[in-house]
TORROKOL-782201 format. One record per residue: residue number from 0; z, y, x of N, C-alpha, C in turn. Coordinates in Angstrom, 2 decimals. Each point is the difference from the previous one (the first is absolute). Layout:
! TORROKOL-782201
+-----+---------+---------+---------+---------+---------+---------+---------+---------+---------+
:   n :     nc3 :     nc2 :     nc1 :    cac3 :    cac2 :    cac1 :     cc3 :     cc2 :     cc1 :
+-----+---------+---------+---------+---------+---------+---------+---------+---------+---------+
: NUM :       Z :       Y :       X :       Z :       Y :       X :       Z :       Y :       X :
...
+-----+---------+---------+---------+---------+---------+---------+---------+---------+---------+
This chain:
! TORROKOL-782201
+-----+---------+---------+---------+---------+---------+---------+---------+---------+---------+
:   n :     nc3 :     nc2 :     nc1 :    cac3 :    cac2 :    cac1 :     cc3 :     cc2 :     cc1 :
+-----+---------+---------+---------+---------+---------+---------+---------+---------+---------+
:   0 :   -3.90 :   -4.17 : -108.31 :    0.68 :    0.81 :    0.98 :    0.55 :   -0.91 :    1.10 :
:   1 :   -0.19 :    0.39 :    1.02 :    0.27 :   -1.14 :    1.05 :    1.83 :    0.66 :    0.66 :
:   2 :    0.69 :   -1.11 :    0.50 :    1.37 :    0.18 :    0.68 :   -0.21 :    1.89 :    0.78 :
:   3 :    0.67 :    0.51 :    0.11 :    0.14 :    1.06 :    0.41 :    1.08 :    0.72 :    0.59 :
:   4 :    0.15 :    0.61 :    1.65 :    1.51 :    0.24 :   -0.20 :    0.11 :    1.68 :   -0.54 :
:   5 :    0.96 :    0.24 :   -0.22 :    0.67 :    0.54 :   -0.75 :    0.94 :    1.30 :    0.88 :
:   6 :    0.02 :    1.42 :   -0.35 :    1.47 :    0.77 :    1.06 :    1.05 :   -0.21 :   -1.11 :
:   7 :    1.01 :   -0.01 :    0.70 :    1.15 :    0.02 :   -0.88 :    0.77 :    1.56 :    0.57 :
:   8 :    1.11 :    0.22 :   -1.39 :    0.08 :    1.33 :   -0.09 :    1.27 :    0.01 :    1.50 :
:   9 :    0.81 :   -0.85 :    0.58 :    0.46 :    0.17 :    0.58 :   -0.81 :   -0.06 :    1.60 :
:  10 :   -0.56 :   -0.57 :    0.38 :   -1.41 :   -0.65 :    0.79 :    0.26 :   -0.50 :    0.97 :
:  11 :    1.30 :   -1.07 :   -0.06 :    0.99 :   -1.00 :    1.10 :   -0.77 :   -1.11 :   -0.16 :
:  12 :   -0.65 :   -0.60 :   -1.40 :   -0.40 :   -0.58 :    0.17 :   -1.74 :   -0.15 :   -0.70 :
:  13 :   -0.45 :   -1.59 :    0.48 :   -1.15 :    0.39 :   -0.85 :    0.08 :   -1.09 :   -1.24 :
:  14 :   -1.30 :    0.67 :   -0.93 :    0.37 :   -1.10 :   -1.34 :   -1.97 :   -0.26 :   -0.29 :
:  15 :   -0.21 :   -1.35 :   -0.10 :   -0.99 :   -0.45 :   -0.50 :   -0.06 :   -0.06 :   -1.46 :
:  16 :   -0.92 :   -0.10 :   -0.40 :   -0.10 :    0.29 :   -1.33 :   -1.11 :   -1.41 :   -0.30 :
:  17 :    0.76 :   -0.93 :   -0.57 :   -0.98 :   -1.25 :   -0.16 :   -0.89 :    0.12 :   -1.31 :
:  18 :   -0.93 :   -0.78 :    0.12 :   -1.10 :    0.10 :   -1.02 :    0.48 :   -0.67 :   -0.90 :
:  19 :    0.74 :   -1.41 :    0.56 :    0.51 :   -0.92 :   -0.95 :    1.09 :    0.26 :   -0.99 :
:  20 :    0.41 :    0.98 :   -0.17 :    1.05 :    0.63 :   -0.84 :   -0.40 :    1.56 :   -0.63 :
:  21 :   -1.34 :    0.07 :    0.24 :   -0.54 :    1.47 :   -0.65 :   -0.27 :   -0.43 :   -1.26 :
:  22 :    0.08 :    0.74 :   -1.51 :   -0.33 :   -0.76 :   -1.03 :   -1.20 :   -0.32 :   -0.56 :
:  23 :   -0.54 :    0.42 :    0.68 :   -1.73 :   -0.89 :    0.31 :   -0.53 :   -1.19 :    0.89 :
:  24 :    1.36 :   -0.29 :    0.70 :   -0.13 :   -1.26 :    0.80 :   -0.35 :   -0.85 :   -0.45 :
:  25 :   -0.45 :   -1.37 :    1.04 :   -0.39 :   -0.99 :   -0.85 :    1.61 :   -0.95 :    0.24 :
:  26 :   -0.21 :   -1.04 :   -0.39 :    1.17 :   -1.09 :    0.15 :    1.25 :    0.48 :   -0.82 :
:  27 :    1.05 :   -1.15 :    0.24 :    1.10 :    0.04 :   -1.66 :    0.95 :    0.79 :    1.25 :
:  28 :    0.06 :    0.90 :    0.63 :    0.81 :    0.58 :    0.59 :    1.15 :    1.38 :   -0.73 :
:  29 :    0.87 :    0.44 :    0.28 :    0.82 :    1.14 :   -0.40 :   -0.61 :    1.40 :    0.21 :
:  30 :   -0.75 :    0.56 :   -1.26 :   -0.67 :    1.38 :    0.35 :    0.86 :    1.04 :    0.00 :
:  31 :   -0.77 :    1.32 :    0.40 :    1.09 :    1.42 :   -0.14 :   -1.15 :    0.32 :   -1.38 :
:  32 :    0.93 :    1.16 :   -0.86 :   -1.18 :    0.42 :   -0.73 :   -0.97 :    1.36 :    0.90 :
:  33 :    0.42 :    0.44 :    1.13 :   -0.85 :    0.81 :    0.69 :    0.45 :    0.09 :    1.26 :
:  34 :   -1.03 :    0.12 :    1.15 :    0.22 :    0.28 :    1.30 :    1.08 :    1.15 :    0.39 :
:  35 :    0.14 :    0.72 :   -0.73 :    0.67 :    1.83 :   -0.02 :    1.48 :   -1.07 :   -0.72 :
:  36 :    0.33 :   -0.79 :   -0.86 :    1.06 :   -0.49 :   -0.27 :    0.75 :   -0.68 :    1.25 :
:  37 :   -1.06 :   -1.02 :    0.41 :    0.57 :   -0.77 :    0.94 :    0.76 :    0.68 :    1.38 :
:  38 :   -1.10 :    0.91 :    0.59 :    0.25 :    0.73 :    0.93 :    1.35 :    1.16 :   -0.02 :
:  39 :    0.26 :    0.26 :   -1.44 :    1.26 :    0.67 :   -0.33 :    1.51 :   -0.72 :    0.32 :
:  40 :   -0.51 :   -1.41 :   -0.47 :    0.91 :   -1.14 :   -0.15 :    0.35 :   -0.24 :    1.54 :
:  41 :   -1.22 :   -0.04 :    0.87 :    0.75 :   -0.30 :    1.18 :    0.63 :    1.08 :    0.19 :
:  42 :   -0.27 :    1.29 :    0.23 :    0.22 :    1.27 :    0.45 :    1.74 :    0.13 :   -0.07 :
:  43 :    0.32 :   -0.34 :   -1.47 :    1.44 :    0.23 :   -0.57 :    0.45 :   -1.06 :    0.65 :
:  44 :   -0.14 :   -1.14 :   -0.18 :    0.92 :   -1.01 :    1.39 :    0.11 :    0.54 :    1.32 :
:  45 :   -1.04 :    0.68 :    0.61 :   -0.02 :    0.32 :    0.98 :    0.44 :    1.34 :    0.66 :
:  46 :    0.52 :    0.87 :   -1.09 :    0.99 :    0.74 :   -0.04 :    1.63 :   -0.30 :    0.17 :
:  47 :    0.00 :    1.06 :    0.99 :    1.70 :   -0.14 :    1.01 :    0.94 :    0.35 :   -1.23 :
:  48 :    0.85 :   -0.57 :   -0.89 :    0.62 :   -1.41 :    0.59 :   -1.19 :   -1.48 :    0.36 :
:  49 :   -0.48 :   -0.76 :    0.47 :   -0.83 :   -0.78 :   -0.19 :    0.07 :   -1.17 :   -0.94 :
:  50 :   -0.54 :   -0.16 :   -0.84 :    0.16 :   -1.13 :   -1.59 :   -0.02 :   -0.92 :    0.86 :
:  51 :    0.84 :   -0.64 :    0.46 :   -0.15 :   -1.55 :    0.74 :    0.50 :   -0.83 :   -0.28 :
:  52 :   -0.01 :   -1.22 :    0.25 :    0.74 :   -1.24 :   -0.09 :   -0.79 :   -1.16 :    1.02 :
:  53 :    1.14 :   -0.45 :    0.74 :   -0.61 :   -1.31 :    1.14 :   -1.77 :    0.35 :    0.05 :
:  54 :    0.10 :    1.08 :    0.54 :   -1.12 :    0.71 :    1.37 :   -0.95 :    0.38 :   -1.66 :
:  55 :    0.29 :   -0.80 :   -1.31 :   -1.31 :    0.08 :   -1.08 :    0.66 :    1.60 :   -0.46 :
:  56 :   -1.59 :    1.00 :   -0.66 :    0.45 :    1.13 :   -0.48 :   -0.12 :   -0.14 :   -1.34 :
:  57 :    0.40 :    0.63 :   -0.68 :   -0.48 :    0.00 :   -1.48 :    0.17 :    1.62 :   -0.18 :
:  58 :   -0.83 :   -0.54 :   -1.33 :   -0.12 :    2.06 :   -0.62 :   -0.26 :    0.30 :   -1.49 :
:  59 :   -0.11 :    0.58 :   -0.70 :    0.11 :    0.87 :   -0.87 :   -0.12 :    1.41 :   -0.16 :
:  60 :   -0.64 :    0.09 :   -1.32 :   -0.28 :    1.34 :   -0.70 :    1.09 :    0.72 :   -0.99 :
:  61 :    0.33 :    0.69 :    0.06 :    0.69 :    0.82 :   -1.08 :   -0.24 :    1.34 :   -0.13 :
:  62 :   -0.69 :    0.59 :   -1.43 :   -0.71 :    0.79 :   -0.55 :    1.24 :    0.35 :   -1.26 :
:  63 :    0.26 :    1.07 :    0.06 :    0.67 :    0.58 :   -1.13 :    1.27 :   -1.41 :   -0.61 :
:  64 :    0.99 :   -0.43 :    0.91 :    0.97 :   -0.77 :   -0.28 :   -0.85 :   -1.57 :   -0.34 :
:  65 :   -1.07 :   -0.23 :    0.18 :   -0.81 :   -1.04 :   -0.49 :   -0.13 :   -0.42 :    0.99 :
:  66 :   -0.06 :   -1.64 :    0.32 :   -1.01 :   -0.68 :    0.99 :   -1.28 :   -0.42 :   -0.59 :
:  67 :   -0.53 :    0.30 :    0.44 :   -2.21 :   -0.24 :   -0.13 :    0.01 :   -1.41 :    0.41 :
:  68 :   -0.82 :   -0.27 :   -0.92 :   -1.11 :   -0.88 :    0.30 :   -0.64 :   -0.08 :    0.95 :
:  69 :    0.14 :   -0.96 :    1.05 :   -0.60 :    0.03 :    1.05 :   -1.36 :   -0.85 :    0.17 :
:  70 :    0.42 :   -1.58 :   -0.69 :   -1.28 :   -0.74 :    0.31 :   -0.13 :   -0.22 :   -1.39 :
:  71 :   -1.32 :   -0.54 :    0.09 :   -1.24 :   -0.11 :   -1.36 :    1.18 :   -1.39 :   -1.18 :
:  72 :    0.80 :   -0.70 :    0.30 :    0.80 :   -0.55 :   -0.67 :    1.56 :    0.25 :   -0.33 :
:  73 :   -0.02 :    1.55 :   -0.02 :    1.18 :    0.71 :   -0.12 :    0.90 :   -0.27 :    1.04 :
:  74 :   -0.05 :   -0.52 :    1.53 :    0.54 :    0.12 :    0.90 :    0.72 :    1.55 :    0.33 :
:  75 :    1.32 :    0.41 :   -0.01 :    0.27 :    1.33 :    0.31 :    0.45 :   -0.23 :    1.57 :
:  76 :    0.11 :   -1.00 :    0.53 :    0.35 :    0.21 :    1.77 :   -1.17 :   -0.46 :    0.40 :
:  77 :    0.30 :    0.21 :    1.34 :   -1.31 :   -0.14 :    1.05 :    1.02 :   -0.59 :    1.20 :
:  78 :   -0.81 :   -1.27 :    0.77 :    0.74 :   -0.95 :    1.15 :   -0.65 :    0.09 :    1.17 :
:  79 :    0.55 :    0.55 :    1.08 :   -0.99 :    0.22 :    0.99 :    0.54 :   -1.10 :    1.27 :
:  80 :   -0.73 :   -1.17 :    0.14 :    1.05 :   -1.30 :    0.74 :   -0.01 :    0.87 :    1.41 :
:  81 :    1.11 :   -0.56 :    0.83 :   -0.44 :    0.23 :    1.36 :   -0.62 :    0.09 :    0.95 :
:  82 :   -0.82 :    0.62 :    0.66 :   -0.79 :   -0.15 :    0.99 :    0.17 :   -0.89 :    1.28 :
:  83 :   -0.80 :   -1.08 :    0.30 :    0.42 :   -1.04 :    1.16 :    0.39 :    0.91 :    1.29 :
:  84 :   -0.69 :    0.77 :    0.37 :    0.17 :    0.93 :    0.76 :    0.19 :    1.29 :    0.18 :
:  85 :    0.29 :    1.25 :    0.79 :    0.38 :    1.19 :   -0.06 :   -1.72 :    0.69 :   -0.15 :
:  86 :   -0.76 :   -0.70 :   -0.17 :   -1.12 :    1.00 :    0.49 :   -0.76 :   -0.29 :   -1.55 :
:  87 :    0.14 :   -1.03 :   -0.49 :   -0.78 :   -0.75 :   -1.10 :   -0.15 :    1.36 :   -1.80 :
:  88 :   -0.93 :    0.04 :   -0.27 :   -0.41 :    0.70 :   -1.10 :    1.19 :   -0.84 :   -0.93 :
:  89 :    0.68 :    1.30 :   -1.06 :    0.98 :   -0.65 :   -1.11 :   -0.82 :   -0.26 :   -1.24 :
:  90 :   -0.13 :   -0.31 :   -0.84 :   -0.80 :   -0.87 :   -1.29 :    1.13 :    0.11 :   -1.18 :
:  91 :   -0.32 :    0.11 :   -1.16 :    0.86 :   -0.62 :   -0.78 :   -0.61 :   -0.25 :   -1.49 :
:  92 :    0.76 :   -0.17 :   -1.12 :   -0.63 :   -0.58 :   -1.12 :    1.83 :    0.54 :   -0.99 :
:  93 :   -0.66 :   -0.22 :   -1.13 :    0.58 :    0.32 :   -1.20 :    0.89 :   -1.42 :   -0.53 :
:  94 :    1.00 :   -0.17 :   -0.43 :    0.90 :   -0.88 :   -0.02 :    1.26 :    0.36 :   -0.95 :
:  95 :    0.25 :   -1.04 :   -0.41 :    1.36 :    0.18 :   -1.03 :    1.33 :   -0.68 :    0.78 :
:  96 :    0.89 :    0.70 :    0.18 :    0.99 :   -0.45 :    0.92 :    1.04 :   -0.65 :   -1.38 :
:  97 :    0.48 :   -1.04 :    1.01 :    1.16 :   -1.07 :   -0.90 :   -0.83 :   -0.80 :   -0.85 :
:  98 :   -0.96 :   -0.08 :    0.08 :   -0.65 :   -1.06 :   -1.06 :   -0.55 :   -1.06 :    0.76 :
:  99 :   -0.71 :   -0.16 :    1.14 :    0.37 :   -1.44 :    0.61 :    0.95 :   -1.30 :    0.45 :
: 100 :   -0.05 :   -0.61 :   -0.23 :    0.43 :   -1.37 :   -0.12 :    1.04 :   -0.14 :    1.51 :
: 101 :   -1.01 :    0.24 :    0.91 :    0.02 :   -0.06 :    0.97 :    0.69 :    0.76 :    0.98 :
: 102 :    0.67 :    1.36 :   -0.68 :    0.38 :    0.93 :    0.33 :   -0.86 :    1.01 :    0.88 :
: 103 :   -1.01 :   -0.15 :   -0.13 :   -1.44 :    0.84 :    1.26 :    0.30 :    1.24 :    0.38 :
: 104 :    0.16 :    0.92 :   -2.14 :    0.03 :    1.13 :    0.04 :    1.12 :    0.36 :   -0.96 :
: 105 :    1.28 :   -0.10 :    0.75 :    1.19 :    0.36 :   -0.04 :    0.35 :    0.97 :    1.02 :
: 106 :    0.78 :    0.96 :   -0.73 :    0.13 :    1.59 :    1.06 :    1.35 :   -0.49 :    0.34 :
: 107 :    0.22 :    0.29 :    1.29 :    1.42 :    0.07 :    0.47 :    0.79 :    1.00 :   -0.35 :
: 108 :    1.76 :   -0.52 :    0.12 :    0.65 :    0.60 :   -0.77 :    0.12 :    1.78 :    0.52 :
: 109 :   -0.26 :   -0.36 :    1.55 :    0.36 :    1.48 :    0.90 :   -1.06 :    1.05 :   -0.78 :
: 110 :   -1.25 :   -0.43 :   -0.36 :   -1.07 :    0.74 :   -0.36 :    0.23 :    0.53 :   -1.62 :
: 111 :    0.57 :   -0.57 :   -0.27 :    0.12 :    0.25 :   -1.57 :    1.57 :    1.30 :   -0.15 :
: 112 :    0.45 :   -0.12 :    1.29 :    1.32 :    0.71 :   -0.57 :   -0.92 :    1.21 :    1.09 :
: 113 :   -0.77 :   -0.39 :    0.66 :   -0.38 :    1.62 :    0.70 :   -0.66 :    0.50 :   -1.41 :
: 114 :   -0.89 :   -0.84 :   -0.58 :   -0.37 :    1.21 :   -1.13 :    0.91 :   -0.02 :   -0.96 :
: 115 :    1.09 :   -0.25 :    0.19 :    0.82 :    0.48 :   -1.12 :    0.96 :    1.44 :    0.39 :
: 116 :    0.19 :   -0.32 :    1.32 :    0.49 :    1.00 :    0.71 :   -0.67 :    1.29 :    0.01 :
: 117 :   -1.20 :   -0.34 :    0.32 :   -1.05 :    1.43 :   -0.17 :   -0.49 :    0.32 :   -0.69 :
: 118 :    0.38 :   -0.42 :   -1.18 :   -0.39 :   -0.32 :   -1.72 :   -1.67 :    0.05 :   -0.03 :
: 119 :   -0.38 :   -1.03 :    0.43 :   -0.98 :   -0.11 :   -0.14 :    0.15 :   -0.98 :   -1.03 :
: 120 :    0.46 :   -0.72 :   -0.27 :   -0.02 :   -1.05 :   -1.32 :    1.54 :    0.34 :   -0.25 :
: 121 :    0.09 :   -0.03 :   -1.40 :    1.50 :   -0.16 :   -0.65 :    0.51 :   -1.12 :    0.02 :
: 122 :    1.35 :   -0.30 :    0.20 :    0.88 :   -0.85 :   -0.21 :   -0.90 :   -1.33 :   -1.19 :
: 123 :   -0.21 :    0.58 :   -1.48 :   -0.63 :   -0.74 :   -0.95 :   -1.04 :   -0.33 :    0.28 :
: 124 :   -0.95 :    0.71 :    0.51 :   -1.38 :   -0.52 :    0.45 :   -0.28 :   -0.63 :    1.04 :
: 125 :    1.03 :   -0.24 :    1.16 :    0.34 :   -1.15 :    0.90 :    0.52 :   -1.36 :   -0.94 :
: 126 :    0.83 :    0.10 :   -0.63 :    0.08 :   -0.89 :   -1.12 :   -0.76 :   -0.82 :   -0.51 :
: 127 :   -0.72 :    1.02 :   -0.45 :   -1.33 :   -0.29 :   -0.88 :   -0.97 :   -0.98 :    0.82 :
: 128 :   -0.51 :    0.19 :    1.32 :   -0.90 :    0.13 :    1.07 :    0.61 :   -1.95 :    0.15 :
: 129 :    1.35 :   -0.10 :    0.55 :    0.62 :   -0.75 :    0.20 :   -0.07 :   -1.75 :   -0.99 :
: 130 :    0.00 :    0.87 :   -1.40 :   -0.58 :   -1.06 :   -0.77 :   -1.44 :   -0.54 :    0.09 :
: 131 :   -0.54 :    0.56 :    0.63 :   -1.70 :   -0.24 :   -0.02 :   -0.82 :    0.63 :   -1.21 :
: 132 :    0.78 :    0.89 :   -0.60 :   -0.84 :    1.00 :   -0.72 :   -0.83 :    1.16 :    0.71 :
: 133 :   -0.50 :    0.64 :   -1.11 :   -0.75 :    1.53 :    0.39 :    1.00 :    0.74 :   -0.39 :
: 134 :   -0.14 :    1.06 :    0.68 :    0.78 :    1.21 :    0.16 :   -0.62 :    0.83 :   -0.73 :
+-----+---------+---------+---------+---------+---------+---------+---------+---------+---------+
């Protein structure tokens, strides 16, 4: 399946859909387990309130009080980095936040109390999230 763009449900912006992260891709890259996942994943970041942090979006699924499985290595978030420019296709990949070294994919604090605020994540499962567990 070759790169492809993508409508998103809000349609402010656009979203590519890389090959290199489809789970038939080739290379050691971060897969989704399906195109219809990924594209959800951006969709819900990209829903007003906007999932942001320093210009990066992130996103998530929640199905019956559950967060899903998003990528093929039990990734439940999705990281969509910033776009260099206002015009540039958004991309993203499946990722475990708080578990780098490096701090890469660490959610800011403003973002974590909006979904706590809009209960989109509970108090405990920000917690949880925080340790570098699964939710």
């Amino acid at each position: 399946m070759a790169d492809r763009n993508i409508p998103t449900r809000r349609g402010e912006k656009s979203y590519l859909s890389r090959t290199k992260h489809q789970k038939n891709g080739s290379g050691n890259y971060a897969k989704w387990v399906s195109q219809n996942i990924e594209i959800e994943t951006f969709d819900n970041a990209d829903t007003l309130p906007i999932w942001e942090c320093d210009s990066h979006l992130w996103g998530f699924i929640k199905r019956d009080n559950d967060i899903i499985t998003v990528g093929t290595k039990k990734e439940q978030f999705g990281f969509f980095p910033a776009t260099r420019n206002i015009t540039d296709d958004w991309h993203g990949y499946p990722v475990f936040p708080f578990k780098e070294k490096n701090n890469k994919y660490d959610i800011c604090k403003e973002l974590l109390i909006l979904w706590e605020e809009n209960e989109d994540l509970t108090a405990d499962e920000i917690a949880t999230l925080i340790k570098g567990k699964l939710l």
